[in-house]
MARDODREN-869407 format. One record per residue (C-alpha): residue in three letters; residue number from 1; y negated, x negated, z negated. Coordinates in Angstrom, 3 decimals, padded with zeros to 6 digits. Example, Ala and Ser with C-alpha at 12.3 -4.5 7.8 and 13.67 -1.06 7.14 Angstrom:
MARDODREN-869407
aa;i;py;px;pz
ALA;1;004.500;-012.300;-007.800
SER;2;001.060;-013.670;-007.140
This chain:
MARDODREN-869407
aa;i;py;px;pz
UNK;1;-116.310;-034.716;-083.534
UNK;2;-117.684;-038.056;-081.707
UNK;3;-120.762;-038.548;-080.779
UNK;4;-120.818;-039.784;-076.938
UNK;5;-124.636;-039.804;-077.020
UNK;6;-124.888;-042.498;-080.346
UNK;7;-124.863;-046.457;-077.900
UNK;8;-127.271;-044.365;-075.308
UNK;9;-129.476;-043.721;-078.233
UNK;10;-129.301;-047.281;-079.633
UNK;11;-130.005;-048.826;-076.532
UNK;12;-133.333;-046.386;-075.972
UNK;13;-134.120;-047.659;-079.836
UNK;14;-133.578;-051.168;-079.042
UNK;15;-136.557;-050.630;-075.788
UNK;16;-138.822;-048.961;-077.785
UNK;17;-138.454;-051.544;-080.838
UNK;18;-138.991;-054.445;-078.127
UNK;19;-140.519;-052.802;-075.120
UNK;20;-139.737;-054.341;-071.861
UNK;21;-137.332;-056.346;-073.645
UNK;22;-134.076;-055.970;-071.162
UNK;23;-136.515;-056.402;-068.253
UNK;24;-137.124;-060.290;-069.894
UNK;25;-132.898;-060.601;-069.915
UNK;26;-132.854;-059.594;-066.608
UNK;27;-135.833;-061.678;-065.162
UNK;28;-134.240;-064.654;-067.177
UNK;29;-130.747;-063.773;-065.591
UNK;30;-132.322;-064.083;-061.819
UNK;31;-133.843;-067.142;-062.700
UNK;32;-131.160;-068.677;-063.859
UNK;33;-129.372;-068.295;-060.703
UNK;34;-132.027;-068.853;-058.552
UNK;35;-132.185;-072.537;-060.192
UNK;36;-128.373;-072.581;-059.473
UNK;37;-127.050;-071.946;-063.140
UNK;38;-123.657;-070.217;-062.594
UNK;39;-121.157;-068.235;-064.974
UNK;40;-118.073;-066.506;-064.838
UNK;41;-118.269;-063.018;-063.355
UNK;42;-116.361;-061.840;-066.387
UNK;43;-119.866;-062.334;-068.146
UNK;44;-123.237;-060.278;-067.245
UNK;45;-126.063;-063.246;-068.555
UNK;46;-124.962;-066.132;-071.029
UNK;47;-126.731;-064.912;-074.733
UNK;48;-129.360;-067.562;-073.280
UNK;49;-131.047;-064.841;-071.292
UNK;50;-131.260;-062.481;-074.513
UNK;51;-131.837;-065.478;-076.481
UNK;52;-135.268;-066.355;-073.923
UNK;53;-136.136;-062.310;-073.902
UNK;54;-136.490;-062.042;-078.079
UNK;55;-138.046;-065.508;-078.786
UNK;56;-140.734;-065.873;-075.548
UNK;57;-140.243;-069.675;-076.143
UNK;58;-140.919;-069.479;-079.724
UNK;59;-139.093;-070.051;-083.036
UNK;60;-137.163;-067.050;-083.932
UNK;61;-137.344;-065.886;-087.185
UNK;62;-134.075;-064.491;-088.985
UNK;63;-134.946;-060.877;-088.622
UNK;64;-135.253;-061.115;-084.936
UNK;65;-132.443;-063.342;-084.721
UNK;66;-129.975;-060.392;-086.547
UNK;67;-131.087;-058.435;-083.055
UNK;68;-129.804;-060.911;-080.742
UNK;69;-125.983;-059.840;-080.469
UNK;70;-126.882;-056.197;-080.060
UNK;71;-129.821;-057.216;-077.453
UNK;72;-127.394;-059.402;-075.439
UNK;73;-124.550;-055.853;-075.612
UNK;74;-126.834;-053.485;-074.946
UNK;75;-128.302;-055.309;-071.862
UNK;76;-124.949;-056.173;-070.243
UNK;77;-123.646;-052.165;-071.219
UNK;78;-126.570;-050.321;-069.650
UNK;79;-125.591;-051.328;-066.258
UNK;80;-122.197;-049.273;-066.654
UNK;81;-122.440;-046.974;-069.894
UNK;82;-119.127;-046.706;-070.280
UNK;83;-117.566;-044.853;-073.192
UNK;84;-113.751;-045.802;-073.877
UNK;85;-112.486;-042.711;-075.874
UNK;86;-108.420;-043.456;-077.520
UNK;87;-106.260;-040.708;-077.522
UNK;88;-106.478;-041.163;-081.653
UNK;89;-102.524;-041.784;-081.747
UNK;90;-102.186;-044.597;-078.932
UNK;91;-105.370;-045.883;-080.623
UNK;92;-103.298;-046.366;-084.194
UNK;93;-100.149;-047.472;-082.337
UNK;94;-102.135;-050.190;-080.694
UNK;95;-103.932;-050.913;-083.425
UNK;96;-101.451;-051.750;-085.704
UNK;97;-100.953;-054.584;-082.922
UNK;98;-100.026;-057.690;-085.301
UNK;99;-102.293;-060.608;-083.913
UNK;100;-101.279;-063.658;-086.002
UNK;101;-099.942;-065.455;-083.326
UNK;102;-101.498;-067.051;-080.411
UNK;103;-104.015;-064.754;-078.691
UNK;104;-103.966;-063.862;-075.081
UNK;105;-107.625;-065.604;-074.376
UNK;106;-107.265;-064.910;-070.650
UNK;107;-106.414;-061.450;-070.907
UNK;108;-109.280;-060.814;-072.672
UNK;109;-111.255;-061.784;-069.865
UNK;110;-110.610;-058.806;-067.892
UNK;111;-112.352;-056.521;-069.788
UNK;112;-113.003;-053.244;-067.432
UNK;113;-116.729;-053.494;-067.262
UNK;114;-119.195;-056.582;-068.756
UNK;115;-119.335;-054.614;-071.475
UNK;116;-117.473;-051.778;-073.193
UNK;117;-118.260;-048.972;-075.734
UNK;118;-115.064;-047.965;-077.761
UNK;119;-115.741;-044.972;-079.760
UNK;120;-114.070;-045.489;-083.339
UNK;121;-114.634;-041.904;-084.407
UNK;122;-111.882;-039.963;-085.600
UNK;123;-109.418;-042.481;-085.488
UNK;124;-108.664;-043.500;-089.061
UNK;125;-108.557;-047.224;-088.599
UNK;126;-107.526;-049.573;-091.038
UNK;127;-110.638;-052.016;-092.048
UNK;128;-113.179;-049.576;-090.253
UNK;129;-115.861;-048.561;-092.751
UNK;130;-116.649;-045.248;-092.965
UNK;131;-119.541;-044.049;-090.430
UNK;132;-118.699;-046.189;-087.768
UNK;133;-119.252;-044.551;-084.685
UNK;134;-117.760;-046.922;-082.213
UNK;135;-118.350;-050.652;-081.380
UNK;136;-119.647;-052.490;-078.291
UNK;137;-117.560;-055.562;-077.011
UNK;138;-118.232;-058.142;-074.670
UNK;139;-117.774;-061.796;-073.682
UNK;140;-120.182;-064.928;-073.617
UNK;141;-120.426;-067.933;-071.768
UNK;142;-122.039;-070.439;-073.766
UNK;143;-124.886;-071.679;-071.557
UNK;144;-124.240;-075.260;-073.305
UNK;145;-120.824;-076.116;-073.187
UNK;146;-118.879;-073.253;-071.058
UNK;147;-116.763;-071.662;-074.761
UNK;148;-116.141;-068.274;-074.105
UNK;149;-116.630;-066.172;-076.870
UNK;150;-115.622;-062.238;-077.834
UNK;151;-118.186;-061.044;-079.343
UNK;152;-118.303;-057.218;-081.258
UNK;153;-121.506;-055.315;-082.484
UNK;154;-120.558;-052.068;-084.905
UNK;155;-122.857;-049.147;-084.231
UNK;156;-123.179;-047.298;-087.952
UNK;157;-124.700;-043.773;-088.027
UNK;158;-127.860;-045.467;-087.471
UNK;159;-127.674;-049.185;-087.693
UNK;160;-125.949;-051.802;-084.934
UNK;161;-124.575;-054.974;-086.503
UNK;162;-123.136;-058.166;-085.195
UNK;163;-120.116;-059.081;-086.673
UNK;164;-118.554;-062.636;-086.513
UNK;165;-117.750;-064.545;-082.638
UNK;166;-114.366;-065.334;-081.733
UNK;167;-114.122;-068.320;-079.768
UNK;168;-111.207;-068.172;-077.242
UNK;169;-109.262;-071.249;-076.964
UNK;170;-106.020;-071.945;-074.889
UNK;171;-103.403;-071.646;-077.918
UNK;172;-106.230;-070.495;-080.602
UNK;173;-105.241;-067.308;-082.406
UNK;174;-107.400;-065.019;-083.867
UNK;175;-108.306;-066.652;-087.494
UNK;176;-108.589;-070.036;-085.680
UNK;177;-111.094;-068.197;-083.294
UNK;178;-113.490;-067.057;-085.939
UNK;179;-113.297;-070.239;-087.966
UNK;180;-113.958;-071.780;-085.131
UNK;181;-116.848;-070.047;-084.775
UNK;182;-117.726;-070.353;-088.526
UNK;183;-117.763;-074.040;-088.333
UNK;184;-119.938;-073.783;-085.206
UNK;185;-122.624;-071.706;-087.548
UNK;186;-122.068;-074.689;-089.914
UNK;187;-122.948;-077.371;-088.042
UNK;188;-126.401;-074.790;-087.041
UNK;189;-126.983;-074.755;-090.577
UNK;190;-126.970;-078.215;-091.029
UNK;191;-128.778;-079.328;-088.422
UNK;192;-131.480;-077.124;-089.676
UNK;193;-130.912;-078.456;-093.191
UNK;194;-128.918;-075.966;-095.015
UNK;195;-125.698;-076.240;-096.902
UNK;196;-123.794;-073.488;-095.051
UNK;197;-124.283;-070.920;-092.660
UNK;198;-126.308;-067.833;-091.711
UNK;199;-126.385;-068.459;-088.163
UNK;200;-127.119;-065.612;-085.198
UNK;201;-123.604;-063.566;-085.261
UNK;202;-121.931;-065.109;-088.581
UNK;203;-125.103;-063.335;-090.470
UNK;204;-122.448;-060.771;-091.044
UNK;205;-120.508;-062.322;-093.798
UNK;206;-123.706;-063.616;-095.949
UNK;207;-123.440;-067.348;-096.857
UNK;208;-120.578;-069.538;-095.174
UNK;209;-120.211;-072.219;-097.536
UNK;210;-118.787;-075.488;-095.851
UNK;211;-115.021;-076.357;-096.194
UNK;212;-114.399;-071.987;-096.819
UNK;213;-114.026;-071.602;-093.057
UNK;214;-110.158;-071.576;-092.771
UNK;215;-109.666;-069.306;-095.626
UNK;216;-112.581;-066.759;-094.730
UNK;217;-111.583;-066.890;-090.895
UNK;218;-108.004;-064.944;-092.195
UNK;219;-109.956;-062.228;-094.044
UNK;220;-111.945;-061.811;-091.109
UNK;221;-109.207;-061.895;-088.776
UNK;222;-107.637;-059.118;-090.460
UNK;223;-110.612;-057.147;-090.586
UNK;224;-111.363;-057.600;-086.775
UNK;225;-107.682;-057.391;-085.627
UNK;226;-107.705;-053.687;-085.288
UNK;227;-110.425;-054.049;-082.412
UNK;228;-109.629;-056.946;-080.771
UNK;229;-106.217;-055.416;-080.108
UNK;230;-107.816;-051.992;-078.440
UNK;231;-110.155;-054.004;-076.631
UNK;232;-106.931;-055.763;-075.687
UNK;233;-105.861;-052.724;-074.340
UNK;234;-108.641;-051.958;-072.242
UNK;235;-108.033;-055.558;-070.523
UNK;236;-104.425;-054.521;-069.257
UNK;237;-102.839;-053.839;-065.965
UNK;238;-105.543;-050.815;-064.244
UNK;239;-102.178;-048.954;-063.349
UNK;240;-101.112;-049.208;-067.046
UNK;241;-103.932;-048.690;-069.213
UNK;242;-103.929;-044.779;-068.465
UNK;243;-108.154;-044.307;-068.184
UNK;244;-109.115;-041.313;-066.397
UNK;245;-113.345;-040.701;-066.645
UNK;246;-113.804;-037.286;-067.885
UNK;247;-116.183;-036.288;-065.074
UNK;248;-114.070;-037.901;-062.065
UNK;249;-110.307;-038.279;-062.228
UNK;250;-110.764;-040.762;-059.111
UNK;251;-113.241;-042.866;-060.687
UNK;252;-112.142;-046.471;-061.901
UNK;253;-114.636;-048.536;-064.152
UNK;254;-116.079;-051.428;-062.572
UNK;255;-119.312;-053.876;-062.703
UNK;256;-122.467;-052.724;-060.415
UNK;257;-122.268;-054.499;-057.255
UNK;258;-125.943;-055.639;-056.192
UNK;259;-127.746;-053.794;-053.697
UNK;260;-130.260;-054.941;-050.944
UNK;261;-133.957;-053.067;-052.279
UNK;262;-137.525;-053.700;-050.939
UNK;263;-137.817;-056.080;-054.131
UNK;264;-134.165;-057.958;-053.282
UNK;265;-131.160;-057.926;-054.108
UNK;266;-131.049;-055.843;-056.892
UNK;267;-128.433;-054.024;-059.357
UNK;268;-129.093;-050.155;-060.798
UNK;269;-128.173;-049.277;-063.915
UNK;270;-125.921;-046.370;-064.580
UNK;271;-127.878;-043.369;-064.756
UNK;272;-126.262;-041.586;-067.675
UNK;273;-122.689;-042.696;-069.931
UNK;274;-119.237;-042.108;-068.451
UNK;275;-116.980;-041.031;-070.788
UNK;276;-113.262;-042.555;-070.281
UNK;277;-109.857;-040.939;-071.657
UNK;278;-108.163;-043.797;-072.257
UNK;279;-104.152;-043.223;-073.500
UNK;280;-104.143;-039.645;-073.322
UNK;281;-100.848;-039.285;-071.448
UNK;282;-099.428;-041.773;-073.085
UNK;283;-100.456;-040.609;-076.405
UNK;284;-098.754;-037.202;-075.727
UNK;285;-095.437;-039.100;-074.720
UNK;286;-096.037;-041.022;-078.504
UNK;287;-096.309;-037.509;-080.101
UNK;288;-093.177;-035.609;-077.878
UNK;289;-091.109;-038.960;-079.224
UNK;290;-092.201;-038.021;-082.873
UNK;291;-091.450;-034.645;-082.819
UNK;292;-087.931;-035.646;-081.036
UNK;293;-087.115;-038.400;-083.748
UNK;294;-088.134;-035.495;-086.134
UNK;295;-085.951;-033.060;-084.960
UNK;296;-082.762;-035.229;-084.415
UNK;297;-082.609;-035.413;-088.560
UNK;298;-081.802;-038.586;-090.896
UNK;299;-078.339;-038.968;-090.303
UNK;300;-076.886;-041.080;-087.101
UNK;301;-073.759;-042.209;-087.589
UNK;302;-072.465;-045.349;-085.635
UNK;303;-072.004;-044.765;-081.637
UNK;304;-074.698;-042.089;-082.300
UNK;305;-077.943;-042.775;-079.648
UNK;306;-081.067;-044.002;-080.476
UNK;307;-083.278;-041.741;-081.792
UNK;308;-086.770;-041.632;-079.821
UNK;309;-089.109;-043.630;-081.721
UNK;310;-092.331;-046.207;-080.746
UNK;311;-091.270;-050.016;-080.844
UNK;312;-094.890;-051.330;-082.124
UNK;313;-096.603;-053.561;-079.377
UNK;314;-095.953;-057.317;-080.009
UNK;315;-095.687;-060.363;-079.161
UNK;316;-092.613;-062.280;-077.086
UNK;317;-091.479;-065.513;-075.940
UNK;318;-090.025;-065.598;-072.671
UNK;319;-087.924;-068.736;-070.769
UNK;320;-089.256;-068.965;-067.136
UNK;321;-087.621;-070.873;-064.869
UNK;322;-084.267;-072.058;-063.158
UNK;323;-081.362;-072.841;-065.871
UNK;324;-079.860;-075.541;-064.283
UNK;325;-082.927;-077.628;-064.204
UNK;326;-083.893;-077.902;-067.936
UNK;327;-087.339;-079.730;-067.298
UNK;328;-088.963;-077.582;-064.749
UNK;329;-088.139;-073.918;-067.808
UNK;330;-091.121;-073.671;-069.974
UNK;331;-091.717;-071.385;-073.212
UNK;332;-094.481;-068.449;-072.193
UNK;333;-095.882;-066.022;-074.745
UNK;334;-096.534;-062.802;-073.438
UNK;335;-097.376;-059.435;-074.623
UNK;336;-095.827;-056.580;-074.624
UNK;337;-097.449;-052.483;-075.205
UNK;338;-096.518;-050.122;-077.264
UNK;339;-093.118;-049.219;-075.827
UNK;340;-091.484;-045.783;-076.591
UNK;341;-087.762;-045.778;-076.404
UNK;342;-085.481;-043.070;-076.408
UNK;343;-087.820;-040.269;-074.945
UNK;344;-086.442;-038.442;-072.228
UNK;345;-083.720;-041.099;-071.907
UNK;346;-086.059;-043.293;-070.839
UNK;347;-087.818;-046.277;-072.321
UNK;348;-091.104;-046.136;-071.563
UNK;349;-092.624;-049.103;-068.896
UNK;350;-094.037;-051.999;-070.333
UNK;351;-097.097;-053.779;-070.131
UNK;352;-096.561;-057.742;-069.805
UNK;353;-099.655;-059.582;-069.542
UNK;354;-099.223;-063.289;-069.385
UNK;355;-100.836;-066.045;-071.414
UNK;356;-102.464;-068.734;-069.503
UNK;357;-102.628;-071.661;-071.016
């Protein structure tokens, strides 16, 4: 059974740990862009603002530091509260998503709201440890130098996490993303005069030693893959995603818009969580295609049709461009859904989203 009530209760922990604290983001948010500091709208308040709220101008010390990922989540989720819950078998299908190749950085940037609450409950992931409830997920601008960054925070049963940025680079894939970021925590670490890394966000992994980036960024790619590819999901075509909130099957997830108060200009957080079925129809279609590849038995014999089954979502190379003019075709990687074939007689539609580069 999940628990739709467990990010709610971390944020409320997270204000009574540090009272006032998401008041300070804000306040450092609207002066940032009252001195003209502008982001991307993709992205609620560089980690700057949360960064300014926790240290008050001061040196932070490594405890507090641990609290600055799931500071800089919570204060970009509460403004939405929304609650992304997988049908469990889209969820594996999409999932299973193989992400060694060059990831879709602009994609990722349209995540649904600033920041997202997948619930992980239930859904027998791979790499997942046991009493996960679900993980928050959302992007940075880094208030220095413009990188955009994925970053994930694990709620536990009782304890919220960072674990390692992934830095989103034109033709970067996943493992290059979190070495990336690795080296990043490195250079941190040296500048403060240590030998490797236990920077804000990398704390996750323990000691970084320099050179191991590389190799540790592929064990950490695999463990992360699994999300990144259903937060993926959630950044795909509105009409093809399949989200429907449980409370309003007309509602669509979207960023607050600011409002005109006796204070300002002002945005109001979402009063309570909205809970989002997200690949429920689609998941059903995944299950009728099972039970039809079940029932049509082992043996096909040639001519025979295809038996329904789900052609894993992946990645694809594409030629765009006229033929007879060799210079102006270029190669573009896109990617495709989960795409069920042989169900009803009908492929199922899929999802193309292209890589910008």
């Amino acid at each position: 059974m999940t628990d739709p009530t467990r990010p709610q209760r971390e944020l409320t922990a997270l204000a009574r740990l540090l009272p006032g604290v998401f008041d300070r983001v804000e306040r450092a948010r609207d002066r940032a862009l009252a001195n003209g500091i502008t982001w991307p709208s993709w992205c609620y308040a560089p980690m700057a603002a949360a960064h300014a709220a926790l240290s008050d101008g001061a040196a932070m010390d490594p405890t507090r530091a641990q609290l600055l990922a799931p500071i800089a989540a919570a204060a970009a989720w509460r403004w939405t509260k929304g609650i992304y819950r997988f049908d469990p078998d889209l969820a594996r299908a999409v999932a299973s998503t193989s992400l060694d190749r060059e990831l879709p950085a602009d994609a990722l940037l349209r995540l649904p709201e600033w920041c997202v609450y997948v619930e992980l409950e239930g859904l027998d992931l791979d790499g997942i440890p046991a009493g996960t409830a679900g993980v928050w997920a959302y992007l940075e601008h880094d208030a220095n130098d413009g990188r955009r960054e994925l970053r994930l925070v694990l709620l536990g049963e009782r304890v919220a996490y960072p674990l390692p940025p992934i830095h989103l680079t034109p033709g970067g894939t996943l493992a290059s993303g979190v070495a990336r970021a690795m080296d990043e925590g490195i250079a941190v670490g040296a500048m403060q005069g240590a030998g490797g890394t236990r920077a804000s966000g990398v704390g996750a992994l323990g000691y970084v030693p320099p050179g191991a980036s590389g190799e540790i960024g592929q064990a950490v790619a695999a463990m992360l893959s699994p999300l990144v590819s259903l937060v993926l999901y959630l950044c795909s075509d509105p009409n093809e995603r399949d989200l429907e909130s449980e409370t309003d099957p007309s509602a669509r997830p979207a960023n607050p818009l600011p409002r005109k108060t006796k204070r300002g200009t002002r945005l109001h957080a979402a009063p309570e969580p909205t809970v989002w079925r997200t690949g429920f129809r689609l998941g059903e279609r995944l299950r009728a295609a099972e039970r039809a590849a079940s029932g049509a038995g082992e043996g096909a014999g040639e001519g025979a049709s295809v038996r329904p089954h789900v052609r894993r979502a992946h990645w694809h190379s594409f030629w765009v461009g006229p033929k007879a003019d060799p210079e102006a075709r270029k190669l573009e990687l896109r990617w495709l859904a989960p795409i069920l074939v042989g169900a009803d007689g009908e492929p199922a539609k899929a999802t193309v989203r292209e890589v910008k580069t």
